[in-house]
C-alpha positions, 0 to 999 in steps of 0.5 A: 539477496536482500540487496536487490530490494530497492525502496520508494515512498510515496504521499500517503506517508504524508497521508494523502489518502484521497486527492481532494481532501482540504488538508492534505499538504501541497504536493511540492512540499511531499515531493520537496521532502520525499527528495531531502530523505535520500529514498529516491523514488516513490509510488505517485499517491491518488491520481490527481494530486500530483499533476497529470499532465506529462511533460509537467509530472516528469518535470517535478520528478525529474528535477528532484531526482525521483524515479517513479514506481507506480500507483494505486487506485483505492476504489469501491470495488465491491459495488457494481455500480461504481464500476464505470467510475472506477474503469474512468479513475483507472485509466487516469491513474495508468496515464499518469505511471506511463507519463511517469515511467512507472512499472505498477497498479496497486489494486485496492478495495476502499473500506466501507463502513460495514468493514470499517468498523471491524478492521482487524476483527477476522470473527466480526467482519462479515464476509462477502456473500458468492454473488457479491465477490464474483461481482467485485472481482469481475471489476478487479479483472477489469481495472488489472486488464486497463493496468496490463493495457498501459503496459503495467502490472496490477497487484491486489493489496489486501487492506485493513477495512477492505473486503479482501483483508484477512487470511481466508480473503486473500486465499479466496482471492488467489483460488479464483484470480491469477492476480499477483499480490501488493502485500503490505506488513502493517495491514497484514499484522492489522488482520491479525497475521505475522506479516514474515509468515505471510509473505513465506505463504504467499511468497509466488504471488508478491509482484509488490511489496509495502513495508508499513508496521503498527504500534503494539499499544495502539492496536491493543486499544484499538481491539479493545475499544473496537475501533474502526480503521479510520480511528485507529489512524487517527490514534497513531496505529501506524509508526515507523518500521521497527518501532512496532509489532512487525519483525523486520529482520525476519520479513528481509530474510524471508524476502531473500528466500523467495528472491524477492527483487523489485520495490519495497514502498515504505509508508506510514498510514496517517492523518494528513497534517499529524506528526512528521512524516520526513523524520518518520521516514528518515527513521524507517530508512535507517532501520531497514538499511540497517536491517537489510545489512544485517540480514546481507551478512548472514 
């Protein structure tokens, strides 16, 4: 039943991406508002934005009433020489959901500017050659193992500019890797798939779920214009669930046939500092309990 999916957020909603970029918002203040929205419990974003060490970060948590869900780590995986980097950030991250009581790693791919600038163009993205995939999943392998290490589960979360986006990608990915799947609406519908039929397809690998959608407007101007991912962030290509081209009714009902129990992080990809992300969040809350109702008393 879709009344066992329980829902988090996290900072990139506020868009914190990355950790050190000079105009993310202060972590108190996402927390301060991730706590006023009701949603209750959240993925931690980039390690190193909220404070890693233990006693402080169950602090924060704590006295807002927020439960911890996870982290991600959104790495350059498809280059071998930052495989050290990667295994050290890593290991942080899984420090940090521990110190937390997080249960998940979320594994990402960072685009990179030959895929940047073909997000969601399946025919212009060049795929990567044998030798090169084999090396970036000897590295996927290697940062689920420090997950499973800690104690948590990895999910790889196909991603709009990364080199595991579009449909043959993901199928690629489960053919070679028994990893389980973080698959997420929006970047699903970025690539140009329904996002409900992918998660009927791929329903036995999902360990973890975001909910994201995009604006039909935005992403028509964004195919037209050929714009790269970064600036179909900066045009608003991300927007509140339902207010865009992912059918969110439909995505609840497929979860329910395939039993899908655990977490659904709602996020909103943006520029950090653009719009209002707690009235967006706000918003997407109402629309999936809605929703989830709905679908509930079928």
């Amino acid at each position: 039943m879709t009344d066992t999916i329980k829902y988090a957020t996290g900072p990139v909603t506020w868009g914190v991406d990355f950790a050190d970029t000079p105009t993310n918002p202060s972590y108190t203040q996402v927390l301060d508002e991730i706590a006023q929205s009701g949603i209750g419990a959240l993925e931690l974003g980039p390690v190193g934005y909220l404070p890693e060490k233990p006693a402080i970060l169950r602090r924060e948590l704590s006295q807002r009433g927020l439960t911890a869900v996870g982290s991600f780590v959104f790495e350059d995986l498809h280059d071998p020489r930052q495989r050290q980097a990667i295994e050290a950030t890593t290991r942080r991250a899984c420090a940090a959901i521990r110190a937390a009581r997080g249960t998940v790693l979320v594994i990402i791919d960072r685009p990179s500017e030959p895929r940047i600038a073909t997000a969601g163009q399946t025919r212009r993205a060049a795929r990567l050659e044998p030798a090169a995939w084999a090396a970036m999943l000897d590295t996927t392998r290697a940062v689920a193992a420090i997950a499973e290490e800690h104690g948590l589960r990895p999910a790889f979360h196909p991603h709009a500019g990364g080199y595991v986006e579009f449909a043959d990608e993901i199928e690629r990915l489960l053919a070679d890797t028994d990893l389980g799947l973080c698959l997420d609406t929006g970047h699903m519908a970025y690539a140009g798939m329904v996002a409900h039929d992918g998660l009927r397809t791929y329903g036995r690998r999902i360990t973890h779920l975001h909910l994201k959608d995009i604006r039909a407007d935005v992403l028509a101007h964004v195919e037209a214009e050929r714009l790269g991912f970064w600036d179909a962030l900066a045009a608003g290509i991300f927007c509140p669930l339902g207010a865009g081209v992912v059918d969110l009714p439909a995505c609840l009902g497929i979860l329910e046939e395939i039993g899908y129990a655990g977490y659904a992080t709602i996020e909103q990809d943006r520029v950090p500092g653009s719009g209002a992300p707690l009235a967006d969040l706000q918003e997407s809350l109402r629309v999936v309990r809605a929703a989830q109702a709905a679908v509930s008393a079928r």
